[in-house]
NUKOL-677030 format. One record per residue (C-alpha): x, y, z. Coordinates in Angstrom, 1 decimal. Layout:
N
<pt px="X" py="Y" pz="Z"/>
...
REM end
This chain:
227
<pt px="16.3" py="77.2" pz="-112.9"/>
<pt px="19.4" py="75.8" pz="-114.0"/>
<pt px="19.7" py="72.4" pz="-115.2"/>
<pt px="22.8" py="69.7" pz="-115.2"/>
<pt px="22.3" py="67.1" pz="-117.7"/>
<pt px="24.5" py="63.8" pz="-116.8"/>
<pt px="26.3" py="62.1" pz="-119.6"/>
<pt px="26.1" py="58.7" pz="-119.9"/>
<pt px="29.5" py="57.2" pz="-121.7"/>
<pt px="32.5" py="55.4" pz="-121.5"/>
<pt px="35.9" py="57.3" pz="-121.6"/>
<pt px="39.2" py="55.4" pz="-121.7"/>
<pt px="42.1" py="56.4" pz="-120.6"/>
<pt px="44.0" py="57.1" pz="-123.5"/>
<pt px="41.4" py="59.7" pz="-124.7"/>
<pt px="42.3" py="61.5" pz="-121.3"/>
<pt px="45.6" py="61.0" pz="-121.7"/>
<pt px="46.3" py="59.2" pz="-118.3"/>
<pt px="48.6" py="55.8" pz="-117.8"/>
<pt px="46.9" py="53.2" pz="-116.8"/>
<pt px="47.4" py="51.9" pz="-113.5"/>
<pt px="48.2" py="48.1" pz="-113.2"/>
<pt px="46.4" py="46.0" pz="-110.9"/>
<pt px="48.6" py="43.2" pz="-109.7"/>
<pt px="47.0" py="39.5" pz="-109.5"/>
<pt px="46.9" py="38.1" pz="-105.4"/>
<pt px="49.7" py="36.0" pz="-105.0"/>
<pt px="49.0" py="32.4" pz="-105.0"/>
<pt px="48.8" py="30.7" pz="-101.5"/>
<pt px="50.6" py="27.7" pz="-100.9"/>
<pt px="48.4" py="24.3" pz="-100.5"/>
<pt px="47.9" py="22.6" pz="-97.2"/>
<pt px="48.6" py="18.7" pz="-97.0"/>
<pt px="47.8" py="16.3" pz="-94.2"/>
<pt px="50.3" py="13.6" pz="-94.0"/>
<pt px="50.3" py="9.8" pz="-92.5"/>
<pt px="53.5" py="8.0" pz="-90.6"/>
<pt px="53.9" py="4.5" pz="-91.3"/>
<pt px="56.9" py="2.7" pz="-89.5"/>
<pt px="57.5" py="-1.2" pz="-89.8"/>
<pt px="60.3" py="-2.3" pz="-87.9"/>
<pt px="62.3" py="-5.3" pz="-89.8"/>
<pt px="61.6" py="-7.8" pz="-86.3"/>
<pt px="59.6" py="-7.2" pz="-83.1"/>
<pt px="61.9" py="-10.4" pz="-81.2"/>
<pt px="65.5" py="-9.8" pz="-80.1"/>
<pt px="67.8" py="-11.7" pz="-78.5"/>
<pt px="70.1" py="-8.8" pz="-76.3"/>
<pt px="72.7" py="-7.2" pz="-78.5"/>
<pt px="71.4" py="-7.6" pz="-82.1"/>
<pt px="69.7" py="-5.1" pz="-84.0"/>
<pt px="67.1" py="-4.2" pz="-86.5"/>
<pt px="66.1" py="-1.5" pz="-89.0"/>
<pt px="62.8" py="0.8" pz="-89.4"/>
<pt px="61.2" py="1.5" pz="-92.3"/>
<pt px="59.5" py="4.7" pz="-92.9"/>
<pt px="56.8" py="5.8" pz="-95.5"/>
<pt px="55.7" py="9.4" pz="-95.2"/>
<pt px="52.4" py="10.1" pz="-97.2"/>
<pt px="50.3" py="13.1" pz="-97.7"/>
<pt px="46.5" py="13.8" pz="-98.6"/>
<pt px="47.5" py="14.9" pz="-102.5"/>
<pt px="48.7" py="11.7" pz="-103.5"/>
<pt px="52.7" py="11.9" pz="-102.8"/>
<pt px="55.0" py="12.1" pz="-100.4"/>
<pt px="56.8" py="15.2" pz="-99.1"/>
<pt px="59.9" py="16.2" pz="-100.7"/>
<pt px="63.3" py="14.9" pz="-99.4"/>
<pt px="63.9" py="18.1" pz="-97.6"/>
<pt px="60.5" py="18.9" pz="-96.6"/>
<pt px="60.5" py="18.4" pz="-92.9"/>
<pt px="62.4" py="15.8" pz="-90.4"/>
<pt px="61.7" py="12.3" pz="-89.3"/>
<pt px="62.7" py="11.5" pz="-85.8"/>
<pt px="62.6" py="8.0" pz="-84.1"/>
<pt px="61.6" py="8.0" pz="-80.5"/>
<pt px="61.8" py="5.4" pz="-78.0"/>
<pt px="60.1" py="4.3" pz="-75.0"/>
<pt px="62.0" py="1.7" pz="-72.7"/>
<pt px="60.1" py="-0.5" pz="-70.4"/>
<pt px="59.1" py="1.3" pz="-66.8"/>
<pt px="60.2" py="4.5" pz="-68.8"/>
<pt px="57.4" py="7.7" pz="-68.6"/>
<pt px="58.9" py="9.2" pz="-71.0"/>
<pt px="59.6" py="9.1" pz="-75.3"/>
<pt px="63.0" py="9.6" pz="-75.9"/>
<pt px="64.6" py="11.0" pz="-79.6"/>
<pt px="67.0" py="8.2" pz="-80.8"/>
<pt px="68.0" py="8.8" pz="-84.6"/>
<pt px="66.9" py="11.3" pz="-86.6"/>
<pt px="67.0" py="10.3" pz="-90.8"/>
<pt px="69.1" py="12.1" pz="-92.8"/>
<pt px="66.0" py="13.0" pz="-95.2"/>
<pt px="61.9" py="12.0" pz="-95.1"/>
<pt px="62.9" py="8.5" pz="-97.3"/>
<pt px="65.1" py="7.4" pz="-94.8"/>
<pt px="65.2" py="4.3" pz="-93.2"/>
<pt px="66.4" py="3.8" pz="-89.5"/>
<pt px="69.6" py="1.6" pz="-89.6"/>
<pt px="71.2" py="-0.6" pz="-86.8"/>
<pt px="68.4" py="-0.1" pz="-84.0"/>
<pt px="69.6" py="-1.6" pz="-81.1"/>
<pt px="67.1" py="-2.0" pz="-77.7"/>
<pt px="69.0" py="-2.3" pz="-74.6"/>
<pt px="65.2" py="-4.0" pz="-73.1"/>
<pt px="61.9" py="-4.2" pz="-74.1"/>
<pt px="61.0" py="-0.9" pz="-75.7"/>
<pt px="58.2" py="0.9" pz="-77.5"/>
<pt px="58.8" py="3.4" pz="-80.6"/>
<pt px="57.4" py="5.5" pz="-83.1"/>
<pt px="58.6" py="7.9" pz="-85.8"/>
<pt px="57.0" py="11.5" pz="-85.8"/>
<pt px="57.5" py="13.7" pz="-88.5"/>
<pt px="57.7" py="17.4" pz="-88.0"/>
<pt px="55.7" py="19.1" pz="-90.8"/>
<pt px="57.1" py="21.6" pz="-93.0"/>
<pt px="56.1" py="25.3" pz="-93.6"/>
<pt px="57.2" py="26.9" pz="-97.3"/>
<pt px="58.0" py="30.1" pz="-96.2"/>
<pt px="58.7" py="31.0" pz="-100.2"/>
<pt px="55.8" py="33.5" pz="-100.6"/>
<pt px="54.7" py="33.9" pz="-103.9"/>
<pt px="55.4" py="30.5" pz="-104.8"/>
<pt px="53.2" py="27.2" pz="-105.5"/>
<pt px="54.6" py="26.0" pz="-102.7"/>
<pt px="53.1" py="22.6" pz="-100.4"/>
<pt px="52.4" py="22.9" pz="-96.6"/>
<pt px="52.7" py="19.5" pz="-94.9"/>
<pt px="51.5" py="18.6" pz="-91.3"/>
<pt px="53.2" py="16.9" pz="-88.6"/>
<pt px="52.5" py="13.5" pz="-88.2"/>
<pt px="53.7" py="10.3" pz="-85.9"/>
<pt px="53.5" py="6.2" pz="-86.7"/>
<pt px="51.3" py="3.7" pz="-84.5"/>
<pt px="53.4" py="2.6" pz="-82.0"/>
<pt px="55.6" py="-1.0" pz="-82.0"/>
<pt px="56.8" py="-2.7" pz="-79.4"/>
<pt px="60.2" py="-4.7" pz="-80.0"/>
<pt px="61.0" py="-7.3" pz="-76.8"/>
<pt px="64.3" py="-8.5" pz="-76.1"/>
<pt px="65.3" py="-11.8" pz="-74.1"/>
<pt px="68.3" py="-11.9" pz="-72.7"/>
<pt px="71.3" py="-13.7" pz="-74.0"/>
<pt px="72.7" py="-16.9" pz="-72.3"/>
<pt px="76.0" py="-18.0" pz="-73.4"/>
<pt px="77.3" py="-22.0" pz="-73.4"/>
<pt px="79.9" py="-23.9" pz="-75.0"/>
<pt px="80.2" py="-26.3" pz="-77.8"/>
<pt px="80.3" py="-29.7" pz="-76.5"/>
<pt px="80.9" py="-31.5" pz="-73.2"/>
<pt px="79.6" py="-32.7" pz="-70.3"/>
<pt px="80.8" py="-29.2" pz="-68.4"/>
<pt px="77.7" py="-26.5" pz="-69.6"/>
<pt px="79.3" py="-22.8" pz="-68.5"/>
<pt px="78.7" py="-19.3" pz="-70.0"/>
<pt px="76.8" py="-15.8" pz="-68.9"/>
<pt px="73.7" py="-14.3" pz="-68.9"/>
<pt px="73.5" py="-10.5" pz="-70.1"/>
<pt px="72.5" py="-8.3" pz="-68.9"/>
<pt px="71.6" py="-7.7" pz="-64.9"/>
<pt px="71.5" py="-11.6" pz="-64.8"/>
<pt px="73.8" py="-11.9" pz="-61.2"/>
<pt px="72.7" py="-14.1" pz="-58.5"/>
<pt px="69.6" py="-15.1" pz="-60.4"/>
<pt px="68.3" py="-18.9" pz="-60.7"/>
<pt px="68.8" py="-20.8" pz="-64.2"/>
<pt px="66.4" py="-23.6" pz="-63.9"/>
<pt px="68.0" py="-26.9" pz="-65.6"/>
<pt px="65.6" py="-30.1" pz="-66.6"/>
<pt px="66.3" py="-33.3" pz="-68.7"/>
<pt px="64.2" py="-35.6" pz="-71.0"/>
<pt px="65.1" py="-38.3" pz="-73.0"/>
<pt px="62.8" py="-37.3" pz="-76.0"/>
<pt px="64.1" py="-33.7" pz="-77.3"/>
<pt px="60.6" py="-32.2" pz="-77.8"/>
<pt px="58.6" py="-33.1" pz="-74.9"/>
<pt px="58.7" py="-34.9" pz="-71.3"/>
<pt px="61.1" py="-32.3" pz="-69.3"/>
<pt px="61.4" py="-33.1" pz="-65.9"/>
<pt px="62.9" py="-30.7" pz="-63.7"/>
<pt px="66.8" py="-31.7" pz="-62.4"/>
<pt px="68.4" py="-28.8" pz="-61.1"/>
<pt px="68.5" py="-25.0" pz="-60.5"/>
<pt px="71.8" py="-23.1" pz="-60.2"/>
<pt px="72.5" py="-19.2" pz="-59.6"/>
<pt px="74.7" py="-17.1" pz="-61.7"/>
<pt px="77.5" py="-15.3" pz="-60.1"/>
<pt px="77.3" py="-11.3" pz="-59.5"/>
<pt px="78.8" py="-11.2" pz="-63.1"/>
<pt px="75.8" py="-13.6" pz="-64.7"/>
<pt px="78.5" py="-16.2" pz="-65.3"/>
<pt px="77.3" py="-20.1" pz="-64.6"/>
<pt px="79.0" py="-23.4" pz="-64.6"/>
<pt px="77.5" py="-27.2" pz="-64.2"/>
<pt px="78.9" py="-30.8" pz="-64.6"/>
<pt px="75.7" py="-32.6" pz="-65.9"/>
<pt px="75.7" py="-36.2" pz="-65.2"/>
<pt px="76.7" py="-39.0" pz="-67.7"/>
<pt px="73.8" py="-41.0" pz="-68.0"/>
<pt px="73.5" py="-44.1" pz="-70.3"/>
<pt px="72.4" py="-43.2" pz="-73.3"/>
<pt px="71.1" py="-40.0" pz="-75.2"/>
<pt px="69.8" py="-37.3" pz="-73.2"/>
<pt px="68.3" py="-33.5" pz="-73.2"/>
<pt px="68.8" py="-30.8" pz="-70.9"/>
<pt px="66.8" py="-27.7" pz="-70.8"/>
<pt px="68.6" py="-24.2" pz="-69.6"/>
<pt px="66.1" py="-21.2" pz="-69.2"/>
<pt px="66.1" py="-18.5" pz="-67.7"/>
<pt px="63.0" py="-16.6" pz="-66.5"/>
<pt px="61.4" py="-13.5" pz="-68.0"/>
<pt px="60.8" py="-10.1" pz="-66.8"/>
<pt px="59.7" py="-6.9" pz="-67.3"/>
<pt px="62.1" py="-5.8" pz="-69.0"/>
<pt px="63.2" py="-8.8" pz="-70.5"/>
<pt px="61.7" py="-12.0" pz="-72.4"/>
<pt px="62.8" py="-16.2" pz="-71.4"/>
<pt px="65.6" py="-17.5" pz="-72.6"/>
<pt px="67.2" py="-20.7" pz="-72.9"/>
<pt px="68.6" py="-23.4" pz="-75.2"/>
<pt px="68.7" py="-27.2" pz="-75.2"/>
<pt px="71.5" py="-29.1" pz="-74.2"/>
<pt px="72.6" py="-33.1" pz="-76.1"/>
<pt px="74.5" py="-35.7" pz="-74.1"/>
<pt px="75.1" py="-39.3" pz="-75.4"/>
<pt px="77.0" py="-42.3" pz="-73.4"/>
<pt px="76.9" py="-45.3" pz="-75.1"/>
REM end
């Protein structure tokens, strides 16, 4: 009977005279970060035609905020009666601020920011998720034009004011006691023109004009004095 004896026993690979063959470390995956949208918008009150600005703070789950270039911010918009978001601005990098936001009506918005992908394998790159802001709504009353001084009170309401009732009243104490006086309609334009009356001594007149659903009141008080 023949017999095969095993031999225990470590043999390197110089002895044998082989190369060794290098194993090459796993590359090192990039990190995934979730990420949070603030946006503050600089008023949430208009008067029609001014504007405001939205900041934007873009954090992640390791402590910072996504590089310059990682990803997009975009500002959306939702008009009132609107079903839809609509893109308004997009910033020209993640630490962007929106500049000169101007609502044509009342209207909803929020920032979403896209995410970004490092598609630099090998790399310690960061992953970032999308994200999107709470929602803000910024309302907007329409603007009602009038002159400096006189007895003869003309201007315009902007915008869609035509054929649409300005209710006038008059106290003699500026702050309370309004009584109503008169209600005139706008032309088709949203122009307007009255003579108040010149009663004896110091009066206030009240100009409004009713809100909607698109739009907030308006109005401004109105000084006469005949001694």
């Amino acid at each position: 009977m023949r017999i095969t004896r095993l031999v225990a026993g470590t043999v390197t690979a110089g002895l044998l005279g082989l190369t060794p063959i290098a194993i090459a470390a796993p590359s090192q995956a990039a990190d995934t970060w979730t990420t949070t949208t603030v946006a503050t918008p600089s008023a949430t009150k208009l008067e029609y035609g001014e504007d405001l600005y939205v900041s934007v703070d873009i954090s992640s789950s390791d402590g910072y905020s996504p590089g310059s270039t990682d990803g997009t911010s975009t500002l959306y918009a939702l008009q009132a009666g609107a079903t839809a978001w609509v893109p308004v601005a997009t910033a020209a990098n993640t630490y962007s601020s929106f500049y000169d936001v101007k609502p044509a009506m009342n209207t909803t918005y929020k920032v979403v920011y896209s995410g970004y992908t490092d598609t630099d394998q090998g790399t310690y790159g960061d992953n970032y998720t999308p994200s999107e802001s709470a929602p803000f709504t910024v309302t907007v009353a329409r603007k009602i034009t009038y002159p400096n001084s006189g007895f003869v009170i003309k201007g315009k309401v902007t915008p869609n004011y035509g054929k649409k009732k300005i209710v006038i009243k008059a106290s003699r104490k500026q702050n309370k006691g309004y009584k109503a006086f008169k209600t005139i309609k706008t032309t088709s334009t949203g122009k307007y023109k009255i003579a108040l009356p010149h009663r004896g001594g110091t009066w206030y007149w009240s100009f409004t004009v009713k809100g909607d659903s698109q739009y907030l009141a308006n109005g401004f008080v109105w000084k006469t004095t005949v001694y």
